[in-house]
C-alpha positions as CSV (number, residue, x, y, z in Angstrom):
1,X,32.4,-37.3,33.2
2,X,31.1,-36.1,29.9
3,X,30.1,-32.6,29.9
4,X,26.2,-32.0,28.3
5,X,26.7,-30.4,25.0
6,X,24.5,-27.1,24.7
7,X,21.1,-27.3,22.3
8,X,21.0,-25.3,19.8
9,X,18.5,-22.3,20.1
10,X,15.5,-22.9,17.6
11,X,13.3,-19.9,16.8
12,X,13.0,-16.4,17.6
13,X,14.0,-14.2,20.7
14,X,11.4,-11.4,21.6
15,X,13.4,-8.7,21.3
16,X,13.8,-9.8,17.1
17,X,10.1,-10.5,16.8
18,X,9.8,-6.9,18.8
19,X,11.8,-5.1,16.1
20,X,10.1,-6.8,13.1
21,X,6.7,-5.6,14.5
22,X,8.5,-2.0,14.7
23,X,9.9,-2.7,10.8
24,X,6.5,-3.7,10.0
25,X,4.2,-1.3,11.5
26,X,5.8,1.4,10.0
27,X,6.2,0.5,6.5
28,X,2.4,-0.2,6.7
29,X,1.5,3.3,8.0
30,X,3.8,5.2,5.9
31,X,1.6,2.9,3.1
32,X,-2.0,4.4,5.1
33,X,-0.6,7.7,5.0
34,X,0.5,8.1,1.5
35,X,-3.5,6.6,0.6
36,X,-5.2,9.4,1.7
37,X,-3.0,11.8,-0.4
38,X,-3.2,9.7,-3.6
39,X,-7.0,9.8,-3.3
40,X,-6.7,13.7,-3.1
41,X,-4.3,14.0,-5.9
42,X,-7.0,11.3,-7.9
43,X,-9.9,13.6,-7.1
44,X,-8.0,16.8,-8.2
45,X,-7.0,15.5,-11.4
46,X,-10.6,14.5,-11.8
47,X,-12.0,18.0,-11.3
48,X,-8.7,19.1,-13.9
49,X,-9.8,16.9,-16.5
50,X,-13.6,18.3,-16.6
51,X,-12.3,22.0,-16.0
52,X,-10.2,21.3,-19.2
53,X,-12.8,19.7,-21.5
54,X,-15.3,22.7,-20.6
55,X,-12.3,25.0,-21.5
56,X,-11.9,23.4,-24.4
57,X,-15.8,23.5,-25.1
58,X,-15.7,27.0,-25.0
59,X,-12.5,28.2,-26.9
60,X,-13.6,26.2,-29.8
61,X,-17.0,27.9,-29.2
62,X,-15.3,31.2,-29.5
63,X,-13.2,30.2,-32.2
64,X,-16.8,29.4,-34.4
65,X,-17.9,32.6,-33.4
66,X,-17.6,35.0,-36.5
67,X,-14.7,37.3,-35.8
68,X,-17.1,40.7,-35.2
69,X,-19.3,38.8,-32.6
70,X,-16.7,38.2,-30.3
71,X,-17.3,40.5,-27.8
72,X,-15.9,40.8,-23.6
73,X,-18.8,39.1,-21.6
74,X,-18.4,40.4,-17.7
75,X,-19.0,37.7,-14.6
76,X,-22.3,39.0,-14.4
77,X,-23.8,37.3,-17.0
78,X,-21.3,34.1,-17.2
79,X,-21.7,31.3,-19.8
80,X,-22.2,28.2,-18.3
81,X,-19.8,25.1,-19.7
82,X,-21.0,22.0,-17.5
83,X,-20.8,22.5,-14.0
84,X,-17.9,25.8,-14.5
85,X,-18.9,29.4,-15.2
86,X,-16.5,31.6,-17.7
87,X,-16.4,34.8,-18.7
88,X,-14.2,36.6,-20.9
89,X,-12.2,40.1,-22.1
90,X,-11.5,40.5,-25.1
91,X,-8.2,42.9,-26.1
92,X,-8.2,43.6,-30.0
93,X,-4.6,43.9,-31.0
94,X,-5.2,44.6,-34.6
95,X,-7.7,44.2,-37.4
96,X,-6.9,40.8,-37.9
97,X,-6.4,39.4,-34.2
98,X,-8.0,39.6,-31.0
99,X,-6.7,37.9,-27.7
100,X,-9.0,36.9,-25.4
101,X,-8.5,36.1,-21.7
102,X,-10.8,33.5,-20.2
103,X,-11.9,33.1,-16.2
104,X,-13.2,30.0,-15.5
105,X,-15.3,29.5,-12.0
106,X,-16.4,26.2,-10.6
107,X,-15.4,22.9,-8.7
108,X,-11.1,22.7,-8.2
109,X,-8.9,22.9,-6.3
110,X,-7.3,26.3,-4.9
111,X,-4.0,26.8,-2.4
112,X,-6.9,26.3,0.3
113,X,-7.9,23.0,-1.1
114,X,-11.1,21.5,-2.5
115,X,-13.1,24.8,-3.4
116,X,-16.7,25.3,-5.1
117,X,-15.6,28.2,-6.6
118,X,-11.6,27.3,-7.7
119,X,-10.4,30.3,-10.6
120,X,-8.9,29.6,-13.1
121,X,-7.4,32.0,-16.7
122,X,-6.4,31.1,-19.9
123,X,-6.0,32.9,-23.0
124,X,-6.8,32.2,-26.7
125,X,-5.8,33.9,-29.6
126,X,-8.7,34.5,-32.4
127,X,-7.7,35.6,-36.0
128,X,-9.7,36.7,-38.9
129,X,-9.1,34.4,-42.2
């Protein structure tokens, strides 16, 4: 008597298309959670970008000024640079140079997150030709 020779097994067992869904699944929501995070980081560079360009507005405004007219302006009377409020001290170091420090209010983001009012300083340094 001839013995039946086994078939080979075609296809996939369920515990291998079990594991591949596994694989699979979280690869894709690793990929869905690191979305949400790259949106924030997007939007926070946004909201850098246009605090930048208004602080650039405005130390270049500064820097026009002639060097007696700059002057400290308090928070209570901010200049307005787009959509961010600054306000400035200025510390005359000698004839010749003044160093101003610059507070910037407005749209950023803070260590609480997305903020209406985010602070930012900077400082410029203005010299008489």
């Amino acid at each position: 008597m001839r013995g039946t020779k086994p078939q080979a097994r075609e296809g996939f067992s369920l515990v291998e298309v079990i594991v591949a869904m596994v694989v699979l699944s979280t690869g894709l929501l690793a990929m869905a959670a690191t979305t949400g995070y790259i949106l924030n980081r997007t939007r926070a560079t946004g909201y850098a970008t246009e605090r930048a360009v208004a602080s650039q507005q405005l130390a270049e405004y500064l820097q026009s000024l002639p060097f007696a007219s700059v002057v400290a302006r308090d928070s209570t009377t901010p200049l307005t640079v787009g959509e961010y409020r600054f306000w400035w001290d200025v510390e005359p170091k000698d004839v010749y140079y003044k160093h101003v420090v610059v507070v910037s209010v407005g749209r950023g983001y803070d260590r609480n997150g997305l903020s209406e009012s985010a602070r930012d300083t900077f400082a410029i340094s203005i010299y008489q030709p």
